[in-house]
RODO-2510 file (C-alpha; in nm, 4 decimals, decimal comma):
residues 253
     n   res          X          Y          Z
     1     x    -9,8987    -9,2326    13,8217
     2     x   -10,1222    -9,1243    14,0924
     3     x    -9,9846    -9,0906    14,4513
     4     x   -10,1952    -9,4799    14,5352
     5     x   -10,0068    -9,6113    14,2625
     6     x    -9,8038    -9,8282    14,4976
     7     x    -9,6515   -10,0877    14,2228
     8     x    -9,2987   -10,1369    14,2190
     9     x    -9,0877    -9,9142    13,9509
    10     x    -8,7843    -9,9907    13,7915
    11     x    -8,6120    -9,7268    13,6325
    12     x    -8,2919    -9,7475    13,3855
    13     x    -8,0587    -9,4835    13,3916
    14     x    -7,8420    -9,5121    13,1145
    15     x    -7,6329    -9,2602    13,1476
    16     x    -7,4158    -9,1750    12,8567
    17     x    -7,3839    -9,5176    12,6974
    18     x    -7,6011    -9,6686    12,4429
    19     x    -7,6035    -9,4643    12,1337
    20     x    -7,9160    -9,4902    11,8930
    21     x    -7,8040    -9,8474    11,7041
    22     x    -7,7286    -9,9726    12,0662
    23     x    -8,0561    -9,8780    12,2348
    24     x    -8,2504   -10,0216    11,9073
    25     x    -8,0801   -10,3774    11,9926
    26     x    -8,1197   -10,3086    12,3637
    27     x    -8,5314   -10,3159    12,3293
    28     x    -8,5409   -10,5834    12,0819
    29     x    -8,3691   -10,8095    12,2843
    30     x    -8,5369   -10,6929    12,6133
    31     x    -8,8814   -10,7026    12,4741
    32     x    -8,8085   -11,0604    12,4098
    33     x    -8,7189   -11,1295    12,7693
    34     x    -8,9310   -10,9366    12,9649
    35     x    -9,3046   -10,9526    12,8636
    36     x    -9,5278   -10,7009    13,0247
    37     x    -9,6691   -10,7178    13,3835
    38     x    -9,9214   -10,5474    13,5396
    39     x    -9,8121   -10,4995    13,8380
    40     x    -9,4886   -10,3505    13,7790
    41     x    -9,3705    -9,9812    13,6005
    42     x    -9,0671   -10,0012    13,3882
    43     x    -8,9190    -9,6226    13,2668
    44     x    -8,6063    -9,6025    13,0664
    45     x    -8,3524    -9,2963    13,0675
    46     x    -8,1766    -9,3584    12,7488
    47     x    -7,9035    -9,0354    12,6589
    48     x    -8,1594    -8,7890    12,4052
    49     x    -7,9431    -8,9211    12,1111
    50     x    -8,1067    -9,2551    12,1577
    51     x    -8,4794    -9,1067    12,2321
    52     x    -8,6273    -9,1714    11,9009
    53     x    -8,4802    -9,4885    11,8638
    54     x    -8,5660    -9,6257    12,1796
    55     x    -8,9276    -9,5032    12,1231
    56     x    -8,9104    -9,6728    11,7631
    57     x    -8,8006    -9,9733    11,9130
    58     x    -9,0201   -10,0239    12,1832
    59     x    -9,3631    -9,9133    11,9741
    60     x    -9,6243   -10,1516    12,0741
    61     x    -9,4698   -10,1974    12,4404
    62     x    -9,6423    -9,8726    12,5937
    63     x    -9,5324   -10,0864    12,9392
    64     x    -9,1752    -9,9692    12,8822
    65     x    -9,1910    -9,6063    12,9593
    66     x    -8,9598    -9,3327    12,8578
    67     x    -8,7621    -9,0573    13,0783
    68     x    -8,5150    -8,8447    12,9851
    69     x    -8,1703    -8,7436    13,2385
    70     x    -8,1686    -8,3854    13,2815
    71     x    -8,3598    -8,0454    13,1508
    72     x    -8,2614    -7,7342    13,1563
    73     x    -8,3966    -7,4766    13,4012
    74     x    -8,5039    -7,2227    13,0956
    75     x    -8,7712    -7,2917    12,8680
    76     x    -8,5630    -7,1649    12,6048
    77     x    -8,3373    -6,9031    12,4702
    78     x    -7,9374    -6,9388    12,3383
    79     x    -7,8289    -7,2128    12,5604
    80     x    -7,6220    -7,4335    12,3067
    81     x    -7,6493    -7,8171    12,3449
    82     x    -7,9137    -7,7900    12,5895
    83     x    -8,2735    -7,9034    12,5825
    84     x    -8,5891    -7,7751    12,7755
    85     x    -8,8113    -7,9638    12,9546
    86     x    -9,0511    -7,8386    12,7263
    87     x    -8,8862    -8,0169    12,4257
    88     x    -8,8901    -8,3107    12,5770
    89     x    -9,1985    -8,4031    12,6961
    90     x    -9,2896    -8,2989    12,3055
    91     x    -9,0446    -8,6208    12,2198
    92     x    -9,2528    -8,8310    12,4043
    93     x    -9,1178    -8,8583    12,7228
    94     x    -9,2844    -8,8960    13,0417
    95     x    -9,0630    -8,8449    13,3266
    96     x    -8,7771    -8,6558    13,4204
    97     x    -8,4806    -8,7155    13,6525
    98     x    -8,3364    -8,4189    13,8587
    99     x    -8,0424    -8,4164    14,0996
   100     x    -7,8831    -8,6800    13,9958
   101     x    -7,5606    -8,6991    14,2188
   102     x    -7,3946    -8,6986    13,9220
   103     x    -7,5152    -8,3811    13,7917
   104     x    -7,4411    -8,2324    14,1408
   105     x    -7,0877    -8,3224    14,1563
   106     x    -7,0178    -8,3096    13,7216
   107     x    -7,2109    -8,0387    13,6307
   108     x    -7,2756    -7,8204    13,9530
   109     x    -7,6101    -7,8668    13,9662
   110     x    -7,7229    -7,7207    14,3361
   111     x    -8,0231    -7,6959    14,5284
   112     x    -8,1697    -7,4141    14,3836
   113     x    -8,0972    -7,5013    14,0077
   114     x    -8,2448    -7,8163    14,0866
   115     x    -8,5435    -7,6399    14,2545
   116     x    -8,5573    -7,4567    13,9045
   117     x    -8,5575    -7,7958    13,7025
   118     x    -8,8027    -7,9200    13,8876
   119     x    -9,0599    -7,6637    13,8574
   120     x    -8,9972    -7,6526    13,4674
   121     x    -9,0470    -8,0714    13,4379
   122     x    -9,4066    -7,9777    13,6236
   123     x    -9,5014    -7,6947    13,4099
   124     x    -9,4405    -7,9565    13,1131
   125     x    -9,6431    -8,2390    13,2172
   126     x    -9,3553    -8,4189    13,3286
   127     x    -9,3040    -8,6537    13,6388
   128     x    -9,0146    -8,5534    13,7903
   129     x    -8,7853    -8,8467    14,0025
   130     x    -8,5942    -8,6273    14,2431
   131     x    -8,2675    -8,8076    14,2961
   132     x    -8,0938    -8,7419    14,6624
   133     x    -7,8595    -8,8751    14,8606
   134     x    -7,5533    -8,8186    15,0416
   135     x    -7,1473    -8,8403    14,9859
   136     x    -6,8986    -9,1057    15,1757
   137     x    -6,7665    -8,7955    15,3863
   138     x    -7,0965    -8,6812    15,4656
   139     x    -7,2322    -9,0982    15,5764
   140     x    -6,9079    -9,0717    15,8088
   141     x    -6,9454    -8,6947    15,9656
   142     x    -7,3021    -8,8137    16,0760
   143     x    -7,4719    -8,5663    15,8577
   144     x    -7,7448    -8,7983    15,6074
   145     x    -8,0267    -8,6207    15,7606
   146     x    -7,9026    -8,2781    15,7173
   147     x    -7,8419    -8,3428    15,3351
   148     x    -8,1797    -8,5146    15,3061
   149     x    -8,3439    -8,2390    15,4799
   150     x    -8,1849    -7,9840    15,2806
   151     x    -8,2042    -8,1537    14,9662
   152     x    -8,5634    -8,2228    14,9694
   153     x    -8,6665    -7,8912    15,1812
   154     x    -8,4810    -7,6906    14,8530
   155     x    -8,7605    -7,8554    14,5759
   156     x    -9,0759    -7,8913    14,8094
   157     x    -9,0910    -7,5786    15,0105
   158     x    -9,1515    -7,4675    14,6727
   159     x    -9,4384    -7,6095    14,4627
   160     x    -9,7623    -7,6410    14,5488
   161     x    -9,9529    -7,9127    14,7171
   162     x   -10,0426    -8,0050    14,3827
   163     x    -9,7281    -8,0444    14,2181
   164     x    -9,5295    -8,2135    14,5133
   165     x    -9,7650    -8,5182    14,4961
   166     x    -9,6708    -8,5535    14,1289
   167     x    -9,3053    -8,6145    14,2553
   168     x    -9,0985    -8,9794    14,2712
   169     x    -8,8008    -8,9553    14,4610
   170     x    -8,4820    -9,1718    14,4719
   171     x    -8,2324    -9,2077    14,7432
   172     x    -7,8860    -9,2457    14,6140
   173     x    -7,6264    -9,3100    14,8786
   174     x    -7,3463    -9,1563    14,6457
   175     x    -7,0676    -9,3473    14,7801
   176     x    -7,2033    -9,6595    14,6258
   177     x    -7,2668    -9,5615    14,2767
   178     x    -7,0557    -9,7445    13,9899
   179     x    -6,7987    -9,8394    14,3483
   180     x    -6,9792   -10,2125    14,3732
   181     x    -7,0435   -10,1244    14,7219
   182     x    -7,4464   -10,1692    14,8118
   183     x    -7,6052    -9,9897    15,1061
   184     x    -7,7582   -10,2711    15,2986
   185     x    -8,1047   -10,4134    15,3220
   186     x    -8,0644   -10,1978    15,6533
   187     x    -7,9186    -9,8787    15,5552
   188     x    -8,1354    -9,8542    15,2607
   189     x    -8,4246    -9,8959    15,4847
   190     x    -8,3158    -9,6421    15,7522
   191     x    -8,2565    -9,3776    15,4551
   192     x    -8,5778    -9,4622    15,3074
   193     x    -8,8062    -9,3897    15,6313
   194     x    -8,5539    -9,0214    15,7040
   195     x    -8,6311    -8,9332    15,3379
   196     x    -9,0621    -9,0029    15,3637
   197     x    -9,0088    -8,8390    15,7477
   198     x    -8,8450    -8,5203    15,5329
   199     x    -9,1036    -8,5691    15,2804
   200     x    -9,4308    -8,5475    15,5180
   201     x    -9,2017    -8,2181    15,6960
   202     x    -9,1554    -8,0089    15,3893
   203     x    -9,5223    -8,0770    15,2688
   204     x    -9,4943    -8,3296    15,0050
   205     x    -9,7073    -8,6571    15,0551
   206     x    -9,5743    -8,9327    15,2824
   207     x    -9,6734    -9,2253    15,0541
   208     x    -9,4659    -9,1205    14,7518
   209     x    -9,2913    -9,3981    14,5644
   210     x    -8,9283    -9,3470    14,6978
   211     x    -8,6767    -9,5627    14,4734
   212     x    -8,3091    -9,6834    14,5862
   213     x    -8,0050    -9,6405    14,3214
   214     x    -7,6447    -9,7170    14,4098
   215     x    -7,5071   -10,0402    14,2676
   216     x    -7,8662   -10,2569    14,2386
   217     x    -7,7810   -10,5894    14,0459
   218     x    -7,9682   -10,9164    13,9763
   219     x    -7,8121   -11,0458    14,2865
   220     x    -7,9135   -10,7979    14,5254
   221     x    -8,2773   -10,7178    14,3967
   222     x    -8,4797   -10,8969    14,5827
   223     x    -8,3611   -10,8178    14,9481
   224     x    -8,3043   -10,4569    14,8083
   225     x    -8,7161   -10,4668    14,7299
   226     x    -8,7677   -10,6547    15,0818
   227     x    -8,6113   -10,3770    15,2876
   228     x    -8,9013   -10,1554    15,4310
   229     x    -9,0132    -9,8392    15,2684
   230     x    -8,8212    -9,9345    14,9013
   231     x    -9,0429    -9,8776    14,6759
   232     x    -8,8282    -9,9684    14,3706
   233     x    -8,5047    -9,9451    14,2295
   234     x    -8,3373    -9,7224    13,9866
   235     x    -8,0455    -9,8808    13,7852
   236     x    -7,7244    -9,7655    13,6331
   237     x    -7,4379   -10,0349    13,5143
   238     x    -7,6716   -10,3090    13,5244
   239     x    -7,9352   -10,1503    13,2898
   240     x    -7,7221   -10,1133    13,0163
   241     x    -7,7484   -10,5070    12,9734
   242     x    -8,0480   -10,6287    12,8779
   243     x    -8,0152   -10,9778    13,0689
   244     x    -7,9369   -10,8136    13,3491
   245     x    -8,2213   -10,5900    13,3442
   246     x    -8,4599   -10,8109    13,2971
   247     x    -8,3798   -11,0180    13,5788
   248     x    -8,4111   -10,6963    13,7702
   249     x    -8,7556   -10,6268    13,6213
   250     x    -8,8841   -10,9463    13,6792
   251     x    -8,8135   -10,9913    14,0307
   252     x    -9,0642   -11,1371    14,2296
   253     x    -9,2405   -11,2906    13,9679
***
């Protein structure tokens, strides 16, 4: 995706549900609702157990693009149960998520381990979608562009000119992840321009695609996509349906 690519992406972040035989009936039945557009990029981030399925399953749909959820920040070596980045853009995936808030608050993944992902999804031929985003306490203390300055400053101070304009980004306002609580039209909109303004200070290029992710639903896609500088959405709960992420992925049509 080139940095002019400015069509709407939806991304589905599966988390750790949909096993292999769930993720094989998940494309069938989405493949039957959702035919492919042009102007619209669809990436799934099924759990790696479900990789080759969903790849099997989807086959002829080269629309519905593949991602995995995390990498490791070796290229390899005795790290049980983990996978490099390097082993899974050789699976066939594409893209890449890093600093997920839930790998920050789970697993511990901070700045600089995150820095360390990120250069590792580049050096495979990877497009890495930098998730950040800030906590309830941290909305409340006043601090959102701290954390977004921090958070992004960390990964792009970093690369190269080259490499940062081969980076996505999504803003996840943490408090409203799996809670059923939606930043507004507003809020998203106002964390959207701080993260580009971060963007265009640490080096990396202005016009990126910047997704939202916190509790996006059928219902609340289209003024979601309306709100200024939201470039696309990327989905958790509601991507594990196939209905429901269809309607997502056809919005506007």
């Amino acid at each position: 995706m080139s940095e002019n690519d400015r069509r709407p992406m939806f991304a589905a972040n599966w988390k750790m549900h949909l096993g292999p035989a769930d993720a094989e009936a998940f494309v069938g039945r989405f493949r039957d609702l959702y035919a492919p557009r042009g102007d619209a990029r669809v990436v799934f981030f099924p759990p790696y157990l479900s990789v080759a399925a969903f790849l099997a399953a989807s086959g002829d749909r080269p629309d519905l693009e593949l991602g995995v959820q995390d990498v490791h920040q070796e290229e390899g070596g005795a790290h049980t149960g983990a996978v490099s980045a390097s082993m899974a853009a050789q699976s066939g995936a594409l893209w890449c998520l890093a600093g997920h808030s839930e790998r920050r608050r789970e697993f511990g993944d901070d700045d600089e381990l995150i820095a360390a992902k990120v250069g590792r999804i580049l050096a495979a031929g990877l497009r890495p979608v930098l998730c950040v985003g800030e906590t309830l306490g941290e909305r409340e203390a006043g601090r959102l562009e701290e954390v977004l300055s921090r958070q992004l400053a960390a990964v792009l101070t970093r690369l190269s000119d080259e490499d940062r304009a081969r980076l996505t980004y999504a803003y996840e306002p943490v408090w409203a992840i799996g809670t059923g609580r939606t930043a507004a039209p507003s809020d998203a909109a106002e964390a959207h321009g701080l993260v580009r303004s971060e963007i265009g200070r640490a080096g990396g290029v202005v016009g990126a695609t910047i997704l939202y992710g916190g509790s996006v639903k059928p219902g609340n896609i289209d003024e979601l996509l309306a709100a200024p500088g939201v470039d696309g959405v990327l989905v958790g709960g509601a991507s594990v349906d196939p209905e429901s992420f269809a309607a997502i992925c056809s919005s506007g049509r």
